[in-house]
C-alpha positions as CSV (number, residue, x, y, z in Angstrom):
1,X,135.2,106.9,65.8
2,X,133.9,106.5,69.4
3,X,137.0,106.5,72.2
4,X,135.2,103.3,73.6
5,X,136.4,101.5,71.2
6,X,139.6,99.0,72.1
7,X,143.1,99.1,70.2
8,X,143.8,96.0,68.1
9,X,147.5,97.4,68.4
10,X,148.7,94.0,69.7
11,X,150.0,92.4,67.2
12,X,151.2,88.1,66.9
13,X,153.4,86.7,64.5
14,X,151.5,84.8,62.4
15,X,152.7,81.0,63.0
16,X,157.0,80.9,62.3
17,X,156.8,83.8,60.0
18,X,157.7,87.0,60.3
19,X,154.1,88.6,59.2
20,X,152.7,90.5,62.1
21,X,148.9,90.6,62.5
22,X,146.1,92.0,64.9
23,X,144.0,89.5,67.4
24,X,141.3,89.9,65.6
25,X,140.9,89.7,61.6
26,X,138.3,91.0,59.7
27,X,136.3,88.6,58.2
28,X,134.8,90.0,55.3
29,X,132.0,87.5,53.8
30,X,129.4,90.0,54.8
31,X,131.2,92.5,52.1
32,X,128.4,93.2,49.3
33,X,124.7,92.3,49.5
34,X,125.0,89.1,46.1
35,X,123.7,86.8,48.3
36,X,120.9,88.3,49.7
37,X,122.1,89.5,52.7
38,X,125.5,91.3,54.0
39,X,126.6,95.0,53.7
40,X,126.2,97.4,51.6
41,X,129.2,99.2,49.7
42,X,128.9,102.6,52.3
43,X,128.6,100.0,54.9
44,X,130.9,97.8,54.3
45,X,132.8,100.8,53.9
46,X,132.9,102.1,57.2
47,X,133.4,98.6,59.0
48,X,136.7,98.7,57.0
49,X,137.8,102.2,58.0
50,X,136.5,101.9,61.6
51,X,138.2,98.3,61.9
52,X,142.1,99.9,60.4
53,X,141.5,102.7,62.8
54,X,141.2,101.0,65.7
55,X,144.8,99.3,64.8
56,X,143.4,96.6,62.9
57,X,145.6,95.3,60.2
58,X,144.6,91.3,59.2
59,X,141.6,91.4,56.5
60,X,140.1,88.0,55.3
61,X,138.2,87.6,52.0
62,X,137.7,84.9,49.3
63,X,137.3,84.9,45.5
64,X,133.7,83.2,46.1
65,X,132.6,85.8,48.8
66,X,129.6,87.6,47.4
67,X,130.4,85.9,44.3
68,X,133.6,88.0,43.8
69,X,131.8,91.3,45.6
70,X,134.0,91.1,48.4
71,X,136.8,91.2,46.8
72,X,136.1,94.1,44.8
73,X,135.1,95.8,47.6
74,X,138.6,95.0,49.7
75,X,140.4,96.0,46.6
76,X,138.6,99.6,46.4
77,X,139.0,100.1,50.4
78,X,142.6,99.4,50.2
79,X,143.4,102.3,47.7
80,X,146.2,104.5,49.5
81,X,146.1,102.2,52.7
82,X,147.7,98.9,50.9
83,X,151.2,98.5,53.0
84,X,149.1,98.6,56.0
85,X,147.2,95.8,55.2
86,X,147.8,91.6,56.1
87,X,145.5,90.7,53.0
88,X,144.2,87.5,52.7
89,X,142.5,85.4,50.4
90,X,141.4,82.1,49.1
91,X,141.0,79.7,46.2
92,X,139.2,76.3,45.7
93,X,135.4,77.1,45.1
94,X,134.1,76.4,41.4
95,X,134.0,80.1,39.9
96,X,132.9,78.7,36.4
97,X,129.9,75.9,36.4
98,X,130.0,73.6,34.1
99,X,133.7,73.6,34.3
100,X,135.8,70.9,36.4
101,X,138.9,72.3,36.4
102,X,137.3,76.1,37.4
103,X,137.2,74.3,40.9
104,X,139.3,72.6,43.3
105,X,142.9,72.5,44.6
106,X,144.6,71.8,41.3
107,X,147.5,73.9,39.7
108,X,145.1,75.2,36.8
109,X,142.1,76.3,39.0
110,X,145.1,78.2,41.8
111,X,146.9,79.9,39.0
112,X,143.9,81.3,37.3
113,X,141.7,82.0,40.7
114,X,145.0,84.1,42.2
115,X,145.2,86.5,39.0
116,X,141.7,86.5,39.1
117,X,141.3,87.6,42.8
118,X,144.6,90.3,42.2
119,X,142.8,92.1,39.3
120,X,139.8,92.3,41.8
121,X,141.7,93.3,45.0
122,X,143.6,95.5,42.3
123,X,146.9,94.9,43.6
124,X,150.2,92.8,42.5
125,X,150.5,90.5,45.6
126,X,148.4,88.7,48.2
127,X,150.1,88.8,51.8
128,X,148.4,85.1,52.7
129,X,146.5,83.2,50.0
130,X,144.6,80.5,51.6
131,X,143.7,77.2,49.8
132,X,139.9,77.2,51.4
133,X,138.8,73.7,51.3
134,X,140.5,69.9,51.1
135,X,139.2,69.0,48.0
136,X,140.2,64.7,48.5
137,X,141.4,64.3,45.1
138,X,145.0,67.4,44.4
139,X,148.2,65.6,45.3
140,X,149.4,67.4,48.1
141,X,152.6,68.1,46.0
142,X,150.7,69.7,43.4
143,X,149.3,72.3,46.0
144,X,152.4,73.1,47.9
145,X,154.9,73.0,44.8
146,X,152.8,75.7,43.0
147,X,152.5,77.6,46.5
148,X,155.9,77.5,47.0
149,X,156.6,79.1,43.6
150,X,154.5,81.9,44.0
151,X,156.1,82.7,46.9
152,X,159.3,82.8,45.2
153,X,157.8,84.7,42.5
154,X,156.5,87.5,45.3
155,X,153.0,86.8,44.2
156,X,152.1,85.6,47.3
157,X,153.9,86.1,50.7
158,X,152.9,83.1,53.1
159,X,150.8,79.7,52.8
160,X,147.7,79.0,54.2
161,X,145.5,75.9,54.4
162,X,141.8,76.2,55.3
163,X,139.5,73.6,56.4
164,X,141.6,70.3,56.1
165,X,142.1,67.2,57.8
166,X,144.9,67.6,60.3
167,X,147.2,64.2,58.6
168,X,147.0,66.8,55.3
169,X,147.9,69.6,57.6
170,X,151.0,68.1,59.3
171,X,152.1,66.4,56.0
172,X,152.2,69.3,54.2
173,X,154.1,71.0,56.5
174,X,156.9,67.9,56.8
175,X,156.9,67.9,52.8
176,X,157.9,71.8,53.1
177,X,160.4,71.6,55.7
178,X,162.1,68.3,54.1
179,X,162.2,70.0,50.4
180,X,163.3,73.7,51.1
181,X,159.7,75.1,50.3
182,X,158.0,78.1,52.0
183,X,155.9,76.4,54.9
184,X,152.6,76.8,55.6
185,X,152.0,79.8,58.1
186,X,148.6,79.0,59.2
187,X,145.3,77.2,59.3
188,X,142.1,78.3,59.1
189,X,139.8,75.8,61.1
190,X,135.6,76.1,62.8
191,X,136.5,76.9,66.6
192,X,133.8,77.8,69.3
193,X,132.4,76.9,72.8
194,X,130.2,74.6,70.7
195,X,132.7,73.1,68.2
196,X,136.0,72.4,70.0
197,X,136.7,68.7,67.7
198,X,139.7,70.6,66.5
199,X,141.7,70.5,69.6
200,X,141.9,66.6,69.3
201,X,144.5,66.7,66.4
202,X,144.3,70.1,64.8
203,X,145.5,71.9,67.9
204,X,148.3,69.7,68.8
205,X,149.6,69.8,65.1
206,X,149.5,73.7,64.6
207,X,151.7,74.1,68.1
208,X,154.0,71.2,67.2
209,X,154.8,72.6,63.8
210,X,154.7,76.1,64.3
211,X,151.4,76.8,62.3
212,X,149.0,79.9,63.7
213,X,145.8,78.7,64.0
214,X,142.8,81.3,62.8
215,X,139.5,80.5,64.4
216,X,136.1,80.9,62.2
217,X,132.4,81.7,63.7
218,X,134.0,81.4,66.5
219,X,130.0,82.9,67.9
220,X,128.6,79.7,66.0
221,X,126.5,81.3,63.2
222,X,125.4,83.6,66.1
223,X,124.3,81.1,68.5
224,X,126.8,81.9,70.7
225,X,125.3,86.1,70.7
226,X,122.4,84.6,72.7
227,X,120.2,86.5,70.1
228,X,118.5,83.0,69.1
229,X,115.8,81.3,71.6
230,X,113.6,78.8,72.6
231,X,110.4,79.3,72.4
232,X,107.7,76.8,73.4
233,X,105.0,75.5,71.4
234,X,101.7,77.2,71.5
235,X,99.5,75.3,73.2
236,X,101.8,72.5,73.7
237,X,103.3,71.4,77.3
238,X,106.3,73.2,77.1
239,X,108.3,71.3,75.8
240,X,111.4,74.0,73.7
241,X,111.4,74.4,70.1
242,X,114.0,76.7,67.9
243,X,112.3,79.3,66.5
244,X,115.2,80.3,63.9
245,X,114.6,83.7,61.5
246,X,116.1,83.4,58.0
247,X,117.2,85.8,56.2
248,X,114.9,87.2,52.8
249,X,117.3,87.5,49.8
250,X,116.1,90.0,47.4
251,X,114.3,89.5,44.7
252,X,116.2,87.3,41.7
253,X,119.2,86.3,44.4
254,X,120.1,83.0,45.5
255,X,120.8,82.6,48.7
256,X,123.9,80.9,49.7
257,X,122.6,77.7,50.7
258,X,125.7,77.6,53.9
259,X,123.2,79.9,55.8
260,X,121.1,77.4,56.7
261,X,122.6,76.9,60.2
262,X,122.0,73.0,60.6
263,X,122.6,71.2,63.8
264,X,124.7,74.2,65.6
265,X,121.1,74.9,67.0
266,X,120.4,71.9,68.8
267,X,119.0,71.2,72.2
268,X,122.8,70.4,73.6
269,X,124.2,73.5,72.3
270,X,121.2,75.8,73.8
271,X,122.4,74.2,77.1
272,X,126.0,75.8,76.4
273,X,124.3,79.1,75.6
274,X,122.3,78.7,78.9
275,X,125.8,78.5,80.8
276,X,127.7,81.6,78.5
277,X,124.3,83.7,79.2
278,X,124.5,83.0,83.0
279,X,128.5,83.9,82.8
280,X,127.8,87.2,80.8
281,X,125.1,88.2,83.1
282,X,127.9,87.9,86.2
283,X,130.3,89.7,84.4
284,X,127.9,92.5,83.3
285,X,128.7,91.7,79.9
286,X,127.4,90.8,77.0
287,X,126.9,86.3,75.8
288,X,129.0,87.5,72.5
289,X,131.7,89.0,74.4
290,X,132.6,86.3,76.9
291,X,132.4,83.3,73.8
292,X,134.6,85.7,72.1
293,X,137.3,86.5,74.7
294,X,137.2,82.4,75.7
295,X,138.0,82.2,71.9
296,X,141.0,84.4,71.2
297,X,142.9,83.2,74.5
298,X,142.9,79.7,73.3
299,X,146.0,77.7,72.9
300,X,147.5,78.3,69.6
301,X,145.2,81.0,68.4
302,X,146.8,83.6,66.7
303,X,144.1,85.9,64.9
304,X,140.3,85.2,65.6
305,X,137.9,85.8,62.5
306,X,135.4,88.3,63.0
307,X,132.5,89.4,60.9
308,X,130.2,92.4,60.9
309,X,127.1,93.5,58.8
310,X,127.5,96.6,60.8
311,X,129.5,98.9,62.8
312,X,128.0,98.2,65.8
313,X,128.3,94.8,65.5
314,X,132.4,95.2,65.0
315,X,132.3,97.6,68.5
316,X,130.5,95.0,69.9
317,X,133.5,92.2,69.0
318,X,136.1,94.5,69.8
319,X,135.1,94.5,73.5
320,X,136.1,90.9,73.8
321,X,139.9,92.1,73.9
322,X,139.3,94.1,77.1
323,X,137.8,90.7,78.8
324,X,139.3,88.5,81.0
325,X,137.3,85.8,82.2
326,X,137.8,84.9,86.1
327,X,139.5,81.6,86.5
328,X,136.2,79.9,87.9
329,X,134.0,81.3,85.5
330,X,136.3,79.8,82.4
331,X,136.6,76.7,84.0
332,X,132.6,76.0,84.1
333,X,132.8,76.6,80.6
334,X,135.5,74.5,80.0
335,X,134.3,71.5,81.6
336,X,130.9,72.5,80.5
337,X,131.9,72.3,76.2
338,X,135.1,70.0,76.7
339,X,135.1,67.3,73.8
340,X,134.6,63.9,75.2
341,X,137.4,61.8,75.7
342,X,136.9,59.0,73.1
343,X,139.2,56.8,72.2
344,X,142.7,56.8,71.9
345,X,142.9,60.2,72.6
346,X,142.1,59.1,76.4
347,X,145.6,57.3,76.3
348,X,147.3,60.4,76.0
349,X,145.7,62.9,77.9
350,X,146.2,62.0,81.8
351,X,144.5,58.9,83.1
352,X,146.3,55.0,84.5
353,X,148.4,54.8,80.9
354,X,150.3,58.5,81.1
355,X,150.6,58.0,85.0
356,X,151.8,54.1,85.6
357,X,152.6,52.5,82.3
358,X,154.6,55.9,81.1
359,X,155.8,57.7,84.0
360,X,156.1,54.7,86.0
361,X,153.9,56.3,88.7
362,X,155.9,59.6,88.6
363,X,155.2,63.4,88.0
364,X,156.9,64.2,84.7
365,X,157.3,68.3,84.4
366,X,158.5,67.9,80.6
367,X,155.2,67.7,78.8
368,X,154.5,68.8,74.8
369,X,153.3,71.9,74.4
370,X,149.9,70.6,73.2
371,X,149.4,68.6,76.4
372,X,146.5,70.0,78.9
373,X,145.7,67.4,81.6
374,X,142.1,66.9,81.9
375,X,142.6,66.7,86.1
C-alpha cells in the first residue's frame, strides 16, 4: 500500500457508547456488480484490505446492497480479521416481493432480515444493526423493544436508526432512557455542502441526546467531485445544460432505480460546486477533498460514509483527513450552502427574539451545545 496514504488511527466513540470507530466508514454499496455497476469481488477486495490497513475499522453494508452481494462479500473479507471490525448493517427493505411482512420495520421482517444478513456476513453478531428507513406505519415500541432484546441476547451490540424523521429520532431515544433499554447509538442521515436540512432538527437532537451522527454522500452522488459539468447547448446561446452519464448495467440487470441522481444536479447546486472548485483550486487540492474535510469536521459527526468502486477512489477520500480548511475559505462555504432561515427556526438562532425578549438585551455565554449564531 502506498506511504501516501493517511492513518484512519483516530478513532471516536460512537455517540454514548463505548464502540470506538475510524473518521471515516467504509460504505460498501459498491460491493458486487448485481446492479449493474459497483466492484468486482478482487476489487472490492482490495478496497477492503487497503481501507483496514490504513487503520480503518467502521464497515457499512445492508441486507439489500447488491441484492445481498455485499454482504457476502463483507462476510468472506472478514475471515481471520473479525475482532477488528465495527460491522454494520441494516434491515427494512422488502427482500421477498409479493410479501408484506418481508419488508418494513416490524418484529417479523427485523428478526428474519438479522439471521439472514449473519448467515451472509458469516458471523454470530452484528456490532451496529441499523434499521435503514422510517417505514410510517411500526410502533416505535415495536422497533426499539425487539432491539433492545437483541442486545441483551449479544446478537447485536448497539442501535442505530437510519433515515428518520428527527421527532422519531429523539422519541426513541426518551422511550430507551425512561424504560432501561439499550439506546440508540447513532443516526445515519444525507449530509453535504448541498444538503445541510439536517442541521435544523437532526443536528440539535443527535448532540442533545448523545447520538453520533454518520453522514451519507456526503460528495452528493458525485456532484460535489466536480467530475459533472455544464455544457451548453449546441448551437444554442449559451445558456448551461447538465450533461449527466448514466451508468450501462449489464445485460439481464436491473438497475437500481436510486441512481438516477434527481434534483442534486440543479442549477443552484452547480453554483455551490462553482465556489468548492474555486476553494480546491486555492488550496491545490482536489473539489472532493475540500467537500469531504468540510464534511467530517461538522458538529456532531462522528464517522463520515465513504464509498469507492476503486482503490484510487478510497486514496483519494482518505486525503480529506490531512485537510484543514483556512477559516476564510470555510466561511465562504458556509454562508454560501447555509440553510435558509425559515420559520421558527429564525426565533432561535440569534436575531431581536434571542437578544431582547430572552436575554433582555444581554450577552448570555451559556448556550446549548447545538446553538451556532448565524452573526
Amino acid at each position: 500500500m502506498p506511504d501516501a496514504i493517511p492513518s484512519l488511527a483516530t478513532y471516536s466513540l460512537l455517540g454514548r457508547s463505548g464502540l470506538r470507530v475510524s473518521p471515516m466508514c467504509l460504505g460498501t454499496m459498491t460491493f458486487g456488480t448485481e446492479w449493474g455497476w459497483g466492484s468486482p469481488e478482487d476489487t472490492a477486495r482490495r478496497i477492503f484490505d487497503e481501507y483496514l490497513d490504513a487503520g480503518g475499522n467502521f464497515v457499512d453494508t445492508a441486507n439489500g446492497y447488491t441484492n445481498g452481494k455485499s454482504e457476502e462479500l463483507v462476510g468472506k473479507f472478514m475471515q481471520g480479521k473479525r475482532d477488528r471490525v465495527v460491522l454494520a448493517t441494516k434491515y427494512t427493505f422488502n427482500m421477498g416481493p409479493g410479501n408484506p411482512n418481508a419488508g418494513g420495520n416490524g418484529r417479523k421482517n427485523l428478526l428474519a432480515s438479522l439471521d439472514a444478513s449473519l448467515r451472509r456476513l458469516q458471523t454470530d453478531y452484528i456490532d451496529l444493526y441499523w434499521m435503514h428507513l422510517w417505514d410510517g406505519i411500526t410502533p416505535i415500541e415495536e422497533v426499539m423493544s425487539t432491539m433492545n432484546d437483541l442486545v441483551r441476547a449479544g446478537k447485536i451490540r448497539a442501535i442505530g436508526l437510519s433515515d428518520v424523521p428527527a421527532w422519531y429520532l429523539s422519541r426513541a431515544q426518551t422511550m430507551a432512557e425512561l424504560r432501561g433499554w439499550e439506546r440508540v447509538a447513532a443516526t445515519q442521515l444525507e449530509y453535504s455542502l448541498v444538503e445541510r436540512n439536517i442541521e435544523r432538527e437532526h443536528v440539535p437532537a443527535a448532540l442533545e441526546l448523545g447520538i453520533g451522527l454518520l453522514p451519507w454522500s456526503p460528495l452528493a452522488a458525485g456532484l460535489l467531485s466536480g467530475k459533472y459539468q455544464r455544457h451548453a447547448e449546441e448551437g444554442g446561446k449559451g445558456e448551461g445544460r447538465l450533461e449527466i452519464t448514466k451508468a450501462k448495467p449489464a445485460p439481464g440487470v436491473k438497475p437500481m432505480v436510486t441512481r438516477n441522481p434527481g434534483d442534486r444536479f440543479s442549477e443552484e447546486n452547480f453554483k455551490v460546486v462553482d465556489a468548492l472548485v474555486a476553494v480546491a483550486k486555492e488550496l491545490g487540492r482536489s473539489a472532493a477533498e475540500v467537500a469531504l474535510s468540510w464534511i467530517t469536521k461538522r458538529p456532531g459527526v462522528v464517522s463520515t460514509i465513504i464509498g469507492a468502486t476503486k482503490p484510487e477512489q478510497l486514496h483519494d477520500n482518505l486525503k480529506a483527513l490531512e485537510l484543514e480548511i483556512p477559516a476564510k475559505l470555510a466561511a465562504k462555504l458556509e454562508e454560501l450552502t447555509r440553510p435558509p432561515l425559515v420559520f421558527p427556526y429564525r426565533f432561535f438562532e440569534g436575531g431581536p427574539v434571542r437578544t431582547r425578549m430572552l436575554n433582555g438585551g444581554l450577552t448570555v455565554q451559556a448556550e446549548p451545545a447545538w446553538y451556532r449564531p448565524r452573526g
